[in-house]
SEPASE-223166 format. One record per residue: residue in one letter; x, y, z of N, C-alpha, C in turn. Coordinates in steps of 0.05 Angstrom, whole numbers, plus 5000, padded with zeros to 4 digits. Example, Ala and Ser with C-alpha at 12.3 -4.5 7.8 and 13.67 -1.06 7.14 Angstrom:
residues 2
A526448865156524649105156526449345156;S525749555142527349795143525850015157;
//
This chain:
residues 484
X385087417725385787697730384387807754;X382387737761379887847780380987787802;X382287427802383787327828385687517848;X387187727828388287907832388988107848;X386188147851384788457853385188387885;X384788727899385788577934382988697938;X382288507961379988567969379488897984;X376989017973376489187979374689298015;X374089088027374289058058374888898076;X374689018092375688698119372888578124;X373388388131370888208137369188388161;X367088248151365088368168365088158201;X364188348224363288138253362187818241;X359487878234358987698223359987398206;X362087488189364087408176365687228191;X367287428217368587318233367787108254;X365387118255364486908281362586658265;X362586608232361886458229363386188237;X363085968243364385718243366585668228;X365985688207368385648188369985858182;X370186078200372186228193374086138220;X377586218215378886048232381086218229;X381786478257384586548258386386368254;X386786208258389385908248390285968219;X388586028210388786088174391086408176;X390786558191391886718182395186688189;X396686768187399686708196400386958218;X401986838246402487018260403187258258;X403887308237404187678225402487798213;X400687658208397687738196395787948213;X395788088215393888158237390488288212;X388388248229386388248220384988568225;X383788588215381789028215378488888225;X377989068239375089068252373789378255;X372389378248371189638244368589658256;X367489928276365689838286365290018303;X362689998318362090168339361990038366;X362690108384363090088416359789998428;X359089798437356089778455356889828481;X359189758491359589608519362489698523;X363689798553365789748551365589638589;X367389468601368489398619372289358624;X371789558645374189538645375189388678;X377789298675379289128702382189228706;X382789138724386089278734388089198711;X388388978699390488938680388888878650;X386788928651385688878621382789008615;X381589038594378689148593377689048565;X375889088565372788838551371989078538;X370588998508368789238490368789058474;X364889098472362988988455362989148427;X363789098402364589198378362889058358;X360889288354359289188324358889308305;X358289268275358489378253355789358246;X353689188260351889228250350588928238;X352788778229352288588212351788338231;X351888368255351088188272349888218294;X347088088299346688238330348088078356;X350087888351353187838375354688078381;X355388198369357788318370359888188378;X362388318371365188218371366488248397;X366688088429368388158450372288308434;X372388518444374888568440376688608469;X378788548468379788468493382988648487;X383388918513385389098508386689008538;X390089068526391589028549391789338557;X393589328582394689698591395489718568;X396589728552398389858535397089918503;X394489748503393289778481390289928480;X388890028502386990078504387090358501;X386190558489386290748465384490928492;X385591198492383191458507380891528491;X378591558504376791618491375491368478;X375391158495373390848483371590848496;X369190938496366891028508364590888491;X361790828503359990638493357990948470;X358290798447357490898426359691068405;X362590978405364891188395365291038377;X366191048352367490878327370290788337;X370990598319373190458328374390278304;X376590288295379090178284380390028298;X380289698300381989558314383689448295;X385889378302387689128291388988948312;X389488638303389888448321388988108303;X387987978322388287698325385687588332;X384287428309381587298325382487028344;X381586978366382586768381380686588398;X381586418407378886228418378986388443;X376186428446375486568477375486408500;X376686498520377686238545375186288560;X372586498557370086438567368386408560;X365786328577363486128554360986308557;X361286578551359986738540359686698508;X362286688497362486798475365186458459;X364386438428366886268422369986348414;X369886658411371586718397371887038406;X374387188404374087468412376887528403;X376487798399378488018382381388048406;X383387968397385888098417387188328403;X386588598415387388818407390588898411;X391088948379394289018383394489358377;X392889388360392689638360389789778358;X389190028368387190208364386890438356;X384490508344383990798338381590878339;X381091048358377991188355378191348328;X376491308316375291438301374391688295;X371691578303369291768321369091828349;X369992048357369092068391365891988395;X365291848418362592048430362592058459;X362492338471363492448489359792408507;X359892338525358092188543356092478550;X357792668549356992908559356093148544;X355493108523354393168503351293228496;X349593358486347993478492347893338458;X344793138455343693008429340093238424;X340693188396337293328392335193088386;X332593108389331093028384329193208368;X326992978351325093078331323493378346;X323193318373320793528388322893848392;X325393848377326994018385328094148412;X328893908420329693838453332093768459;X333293978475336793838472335993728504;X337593448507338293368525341793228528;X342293278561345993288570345793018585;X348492958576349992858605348992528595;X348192438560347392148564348392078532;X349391838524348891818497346191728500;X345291728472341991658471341891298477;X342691168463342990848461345290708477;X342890718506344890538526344090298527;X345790128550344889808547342289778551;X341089958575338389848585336389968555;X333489728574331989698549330389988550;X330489998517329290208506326690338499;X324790468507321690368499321590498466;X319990318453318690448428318890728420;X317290868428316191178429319491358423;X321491198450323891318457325691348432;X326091108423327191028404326191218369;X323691258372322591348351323691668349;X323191738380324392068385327392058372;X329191878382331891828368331391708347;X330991708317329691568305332991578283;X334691788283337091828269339391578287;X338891458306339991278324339191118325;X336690958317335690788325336690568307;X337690568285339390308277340990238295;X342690268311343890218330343490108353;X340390108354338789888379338289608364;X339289388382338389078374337189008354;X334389098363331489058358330889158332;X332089388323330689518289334089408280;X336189408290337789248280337389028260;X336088788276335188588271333288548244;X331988768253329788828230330488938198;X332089088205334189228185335088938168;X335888698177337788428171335288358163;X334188298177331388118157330188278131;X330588558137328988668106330088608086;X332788658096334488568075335188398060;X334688118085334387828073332487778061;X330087918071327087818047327587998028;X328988228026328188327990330388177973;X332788057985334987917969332887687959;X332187567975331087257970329087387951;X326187487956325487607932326387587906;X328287767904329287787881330687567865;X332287397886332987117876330586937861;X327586967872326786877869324886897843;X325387167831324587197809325987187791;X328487267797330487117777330886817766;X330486647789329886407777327586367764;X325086557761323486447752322186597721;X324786677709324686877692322887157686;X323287327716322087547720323787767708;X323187997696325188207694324788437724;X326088487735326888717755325588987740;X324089097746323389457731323189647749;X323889887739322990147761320190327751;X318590337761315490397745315490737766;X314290857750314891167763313791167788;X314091387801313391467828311691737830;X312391927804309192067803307391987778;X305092037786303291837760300092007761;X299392037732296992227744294592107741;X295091837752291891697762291891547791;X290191547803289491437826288991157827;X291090907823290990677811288790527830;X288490497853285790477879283690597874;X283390767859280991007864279891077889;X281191007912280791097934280491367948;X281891477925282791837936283091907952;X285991737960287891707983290891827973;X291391897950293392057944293992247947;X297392297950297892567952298192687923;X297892997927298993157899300893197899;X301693287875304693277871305193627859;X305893877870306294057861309194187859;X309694427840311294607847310794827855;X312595027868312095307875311795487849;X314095347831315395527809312895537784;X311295707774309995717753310895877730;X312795907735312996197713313696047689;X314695797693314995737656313795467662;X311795407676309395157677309395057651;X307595227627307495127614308895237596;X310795067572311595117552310395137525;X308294957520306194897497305395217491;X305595177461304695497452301395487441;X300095217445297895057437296595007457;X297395077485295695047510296195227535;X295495447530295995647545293095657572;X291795567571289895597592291895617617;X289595757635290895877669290695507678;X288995337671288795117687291094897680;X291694947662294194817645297194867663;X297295147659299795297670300295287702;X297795197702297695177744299594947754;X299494777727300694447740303394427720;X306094317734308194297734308294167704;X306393887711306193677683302593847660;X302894037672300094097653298093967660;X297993807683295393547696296293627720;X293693467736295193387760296393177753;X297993127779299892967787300292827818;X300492637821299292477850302792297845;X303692177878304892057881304291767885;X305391557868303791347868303391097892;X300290957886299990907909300190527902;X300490547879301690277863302990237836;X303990037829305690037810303889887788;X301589897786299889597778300189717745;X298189847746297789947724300689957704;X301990207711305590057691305589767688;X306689667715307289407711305289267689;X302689357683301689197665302489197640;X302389557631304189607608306289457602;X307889357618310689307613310389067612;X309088877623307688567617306988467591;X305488637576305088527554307388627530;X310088727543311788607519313988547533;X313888457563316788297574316388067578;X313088057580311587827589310987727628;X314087747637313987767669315587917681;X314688057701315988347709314688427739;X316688487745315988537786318288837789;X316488967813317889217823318289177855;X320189217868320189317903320589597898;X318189697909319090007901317190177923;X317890397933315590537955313790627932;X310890707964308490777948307790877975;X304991137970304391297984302191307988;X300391378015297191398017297291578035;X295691808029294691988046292891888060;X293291648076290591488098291391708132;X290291838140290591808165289491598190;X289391438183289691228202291591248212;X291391108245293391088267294090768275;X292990628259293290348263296190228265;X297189958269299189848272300289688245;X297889778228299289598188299389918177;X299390098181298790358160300790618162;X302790608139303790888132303591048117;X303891208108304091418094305691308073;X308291248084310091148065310890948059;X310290718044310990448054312290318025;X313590098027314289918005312689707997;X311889667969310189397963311689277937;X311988987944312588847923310688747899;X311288817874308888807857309288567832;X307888487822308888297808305988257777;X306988267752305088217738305288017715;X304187847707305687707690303787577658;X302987557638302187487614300787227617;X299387077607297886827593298386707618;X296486847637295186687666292786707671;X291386517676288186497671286686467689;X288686367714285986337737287686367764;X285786417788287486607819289386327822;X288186207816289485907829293585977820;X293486057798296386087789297686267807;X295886547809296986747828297786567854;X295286477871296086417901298386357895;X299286027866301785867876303686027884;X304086257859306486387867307486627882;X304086737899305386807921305886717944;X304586487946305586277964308886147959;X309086107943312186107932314586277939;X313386547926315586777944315386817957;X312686777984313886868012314586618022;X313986418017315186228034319286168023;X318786178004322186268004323086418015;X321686698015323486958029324286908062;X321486798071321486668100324186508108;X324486278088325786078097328586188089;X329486308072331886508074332986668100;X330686748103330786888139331086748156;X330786558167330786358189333286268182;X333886128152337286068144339086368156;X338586618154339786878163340686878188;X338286848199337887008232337386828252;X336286518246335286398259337286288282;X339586328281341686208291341986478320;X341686738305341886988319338987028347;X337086908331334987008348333186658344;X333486608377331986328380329186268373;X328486528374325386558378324186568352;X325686618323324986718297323986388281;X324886248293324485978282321985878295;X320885878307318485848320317286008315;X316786248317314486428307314586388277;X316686398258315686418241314286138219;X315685898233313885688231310285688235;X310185768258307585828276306386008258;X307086188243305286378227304586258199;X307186208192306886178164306385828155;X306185658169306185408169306985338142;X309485298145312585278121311784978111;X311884808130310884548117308684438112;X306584678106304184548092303084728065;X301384648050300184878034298685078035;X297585228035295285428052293885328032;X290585448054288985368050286685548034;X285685558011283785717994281585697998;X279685928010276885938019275486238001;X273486137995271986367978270186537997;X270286777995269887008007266386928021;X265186847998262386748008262386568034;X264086388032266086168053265786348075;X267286478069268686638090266386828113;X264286908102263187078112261486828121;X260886628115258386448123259586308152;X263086378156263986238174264186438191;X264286738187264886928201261587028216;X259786918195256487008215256086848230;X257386508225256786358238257786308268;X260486478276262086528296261086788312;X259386988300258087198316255087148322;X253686968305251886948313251886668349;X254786598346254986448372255886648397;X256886828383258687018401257987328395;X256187428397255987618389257587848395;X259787808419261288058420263388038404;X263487768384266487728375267487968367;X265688098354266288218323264988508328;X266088788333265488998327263489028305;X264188968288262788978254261388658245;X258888678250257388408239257788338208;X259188128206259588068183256888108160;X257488108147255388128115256588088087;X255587888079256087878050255688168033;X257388148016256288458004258288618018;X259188588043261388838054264488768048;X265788838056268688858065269888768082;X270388618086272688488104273888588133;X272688678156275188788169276988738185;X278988868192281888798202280688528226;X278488668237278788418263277288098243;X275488228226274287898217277287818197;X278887838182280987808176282687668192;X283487838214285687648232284387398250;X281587518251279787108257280586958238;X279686938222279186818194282086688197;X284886788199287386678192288186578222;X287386648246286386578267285686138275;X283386248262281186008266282385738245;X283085798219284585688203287685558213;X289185728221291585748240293785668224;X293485878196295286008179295386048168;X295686138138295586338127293286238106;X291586398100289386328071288686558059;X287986388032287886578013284086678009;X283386818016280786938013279987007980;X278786837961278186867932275587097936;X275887047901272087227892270787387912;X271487657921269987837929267387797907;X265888127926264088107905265288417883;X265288357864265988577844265988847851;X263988977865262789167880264689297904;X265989107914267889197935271289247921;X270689127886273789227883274289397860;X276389467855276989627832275989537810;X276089737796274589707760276789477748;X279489407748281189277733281589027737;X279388937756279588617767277388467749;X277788187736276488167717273388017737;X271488027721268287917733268887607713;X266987477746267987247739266187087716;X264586907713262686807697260886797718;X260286837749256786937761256387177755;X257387387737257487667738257787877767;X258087687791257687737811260287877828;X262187707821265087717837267287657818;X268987837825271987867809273787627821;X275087537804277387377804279787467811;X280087497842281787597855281887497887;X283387587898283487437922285487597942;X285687537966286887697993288287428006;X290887508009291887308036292487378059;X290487338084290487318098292987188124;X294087298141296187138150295887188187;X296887008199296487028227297587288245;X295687478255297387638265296987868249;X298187888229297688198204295588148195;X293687958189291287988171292488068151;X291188188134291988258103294788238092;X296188008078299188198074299488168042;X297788058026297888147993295488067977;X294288247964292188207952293688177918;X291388057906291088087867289187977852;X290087937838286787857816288187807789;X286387677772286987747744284987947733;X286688137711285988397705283488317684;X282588507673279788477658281188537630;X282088357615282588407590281188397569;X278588317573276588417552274888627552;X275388787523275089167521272689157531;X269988987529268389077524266989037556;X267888937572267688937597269689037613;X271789187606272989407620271589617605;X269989697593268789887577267189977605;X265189667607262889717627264389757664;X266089687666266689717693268089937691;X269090107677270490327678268390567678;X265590537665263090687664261890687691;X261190367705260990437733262590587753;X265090657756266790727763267191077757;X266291107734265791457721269091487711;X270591287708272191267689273291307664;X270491277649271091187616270891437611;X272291457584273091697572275091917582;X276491837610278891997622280191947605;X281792177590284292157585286092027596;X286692007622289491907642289391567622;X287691447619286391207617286691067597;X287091237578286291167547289090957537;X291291017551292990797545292690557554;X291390487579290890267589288090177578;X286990277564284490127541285990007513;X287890217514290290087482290589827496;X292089777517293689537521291789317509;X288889257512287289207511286389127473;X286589337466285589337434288189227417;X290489227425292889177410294388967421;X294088757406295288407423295588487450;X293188477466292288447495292388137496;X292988017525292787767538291287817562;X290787547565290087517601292487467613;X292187657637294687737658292987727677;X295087787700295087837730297287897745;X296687907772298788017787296988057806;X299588117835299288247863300388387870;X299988467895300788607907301888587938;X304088647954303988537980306688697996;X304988828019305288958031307988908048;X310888988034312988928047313489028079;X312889208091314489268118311389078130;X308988938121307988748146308688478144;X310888448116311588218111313688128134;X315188348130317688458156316688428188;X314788508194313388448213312788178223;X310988188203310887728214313687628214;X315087688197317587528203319987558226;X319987898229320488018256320488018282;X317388018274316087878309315788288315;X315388468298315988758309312988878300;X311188878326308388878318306789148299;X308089228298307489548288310389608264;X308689638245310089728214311789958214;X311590108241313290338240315890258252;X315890058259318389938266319289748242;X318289788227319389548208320289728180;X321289858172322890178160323590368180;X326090348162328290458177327090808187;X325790838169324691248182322191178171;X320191228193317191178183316991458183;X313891468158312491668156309991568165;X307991678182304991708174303491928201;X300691978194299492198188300492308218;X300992528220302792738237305192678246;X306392518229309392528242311092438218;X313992538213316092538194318792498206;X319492228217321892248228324692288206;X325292458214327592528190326992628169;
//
């Protein structure tokens, strides 16, 4: 019955210029639909040329108009309705190109036209997205346009391909898919990097005829309320009765940092799972899903962009295992490299500190691909990472990758009460209310679990080749600027 059903679009560019698709198949009365926007047009005394893309490919489709078929108003950036004939292209630009029998603009866009920008700036006389190259900054000002350039094009196709593969990939591995909220009234980092979450409206704040205080009635939920800056915590809840469970979902940090990994608003893939006992399990399987998601991409794009197969070999070194070094490791190789070089390193390494961006991108650097950094010391991480047996350092770990430094941290959680008791007391934790459910998980058939965390738009990045995360989402946010 399904066989039935008529398809609900025309093939995509993409579609059409695969190999195995073959105007021959269709019958001379057949004519085919192309849908699309205008990049390019050239025109000649008896015929004219227009570059037609939908998006779904960064080729685009040559379409080729006679006098009699080339439509008023086909101008570079206008929508367009073609019908016609895919055919072997008699030049060796291209294998294949559109013979237009019929047209329809769509969408005008009139050249002469006056576009806004974020700075509230009209400018005449240009579309925004011409052939020549575009700088950064420019593109960001057009930021309602900027799908329509190559470059975040491209990027747009790979996000897409790593969150599909993702997801394939927890499906095979009996994960459930969840949506874990987005306001939450604890600070799952304790960093106190969140935003609040308010209303204007107080007049019926609170409903409770049992809690009338002014401090009550001030807050929307009767608490505060923060936008979350991870999914960890839920996800754990929901672990101990799905057993395995992952979110792609945004998350928010009031960081003002200006750096090239940091937004305001960003996506992280989260993942937590039941009766796992040591990091060693974690690394496998995030080593697992990104190296799938990778090699999905290169199967995507690699054909599109020459360069994506080489870099992303070169980063992620696909045909080997990464390599696991313990943080102690790590810092004994990082003093041992400044004490040869003392300008290496802004920040002299020290056991006992933190990691930073530049000893990080050595570290994955010097190695020459991606590793997993184990056992901090306890001290540098959250209360919910479990202490190992030196009492010294949590069982958790950072992977490190060429180029981004950091792109997903995790640990296994501390599921015994009586040592989340004590790390929640160091922390000035214990006894919050917000809390008291995630001490239940604990007292009532608790397991050992874990999970990570990993930072989707720098995942997008390494695989991109697009050095800065604000190019890697489609409308970035962070600290003084809101495109769109």
């Amino acid at each position: 019955m399904l066989g039935a059903l008529r398809r609900p679009f025309p093939p995509t560019i993409r579609q059409l210029l695969v190999p195995g698709f073959s105007a021959q198949k269709q019958s001379a009365q057949t004519q085919l639909e192309v849908c699309g926007w205008v990049k390019s047009v050239r025109r000649q005394k008896n015929v004219s040329f227009a570059v037609v893309s939908d998006g779904s490919s960064s080729r685009g489709l040559q379409a080729v108009f006679s006098k009699d078929t080339i439509p008023n108003g086909l101008t570079n950036g206008c929508s367009v309705k073609l019908r016609g004939q895919l055919v072997e292209s008699p030049g060796t630009r291209q294998e294949k190109e559109f013979r237009v029998e019929t047209a329809e603009i769509v969408g005008e866009c009139d050249p002469d036209a006056s576009y806004h920008t974020h700075r509230c700036t009209f400018f005449a006389n240009k579309y925004p997205i011409q052939k020549q190259s575009l700088t950064v900054d420019y593109l960001r000002d057009q930021c309602h346009f900027r799908a329509r350039a190559d470059k975040i094009g491209e990027m747009l196709r790979i996000r897409d391909c790593l969150s599909r593969a993702v997801h394939a990939y927890f499906e095979k591995e009996g994960f459930m898919s969840v949506h874990t909220p987005i306001i939450t009234s604890s600070d799952c980092e304790g960093a106190g990097e969140a935003f609040s979450v308010s209303s204007d409206d107080t007049s019926n704040a609170s409903e409770s005829k049992d809690d009338t205080s002014d401090e009550a009635a001030r807050h929307f939920f009767r608490k505060e309320a923060y936008l979350t800056v991870s999914s960890q915590l839920h996800l754990e809840a929901l672990a101990t009765a799905r057993s395995r469970v992952y979110t792609l979902a945004p998350c928010f940090r009031a960081e003002r940092s200006q750096t090239n990994r940091h937004l305001a608003e960003f996506w992280m893939l989260e993942a937590e799972w039941a009766f796992t006992q040591s990091v060693e399990d974690l690394c496998v399987v995030v080593e697992a899903v990104v190296k799938n998601a990778v090699i999905a991409a290169i199967a995507q794009e690699g054909h599109e962009d020459s360069e994506l197969n080489f870099r992303v070999h070169a980063t992620f070194m696909l045909g080997h295992p990464w390599l696991r070094m313990s943080y102690t490791d790590a810092v004994e190789k990082l003093r041992i490299a400044h004490a040869a070089h003392p300008q290496l390193f802004v920040f002299a390494p020290e056991w006992g500190k933190g990691l930073q961006s530049e000893h990080e991108k050595w570290l994955a650097k010097e190695v020459g691909g991606p590793v997993f950094v184990t056992d901090y010391p306890m001290a540098l991480k959250p209360f919910y990472m479990r202490l190992n047996a030196d009492g010294q350092t949590a069982a958790c770990f950072d992977l490190l990758v060429p180029g981004v430094g950091e792109l997903a941290g995790g640990s296994l959680r501390e599921e015994r009460l009586d040592m989340l008791d004590k790390a929640m007391e160091r922390h000035n934790l214990l006894g919050q209310e917000e809390y008291g459910w995630y001490m239940d998980l604990r007292k009532f058939g608790g397991a050992p679990h874990g999970g990570f965390g990993l930072g989707f738009e720098r995942l997008v990045s390494a695989v991109s080749g697009q050095p800065n995360v604000r190019e890697c989402i489609a409308m970035p946010r962070w600290a003084g600027r809101m495109l769109l």
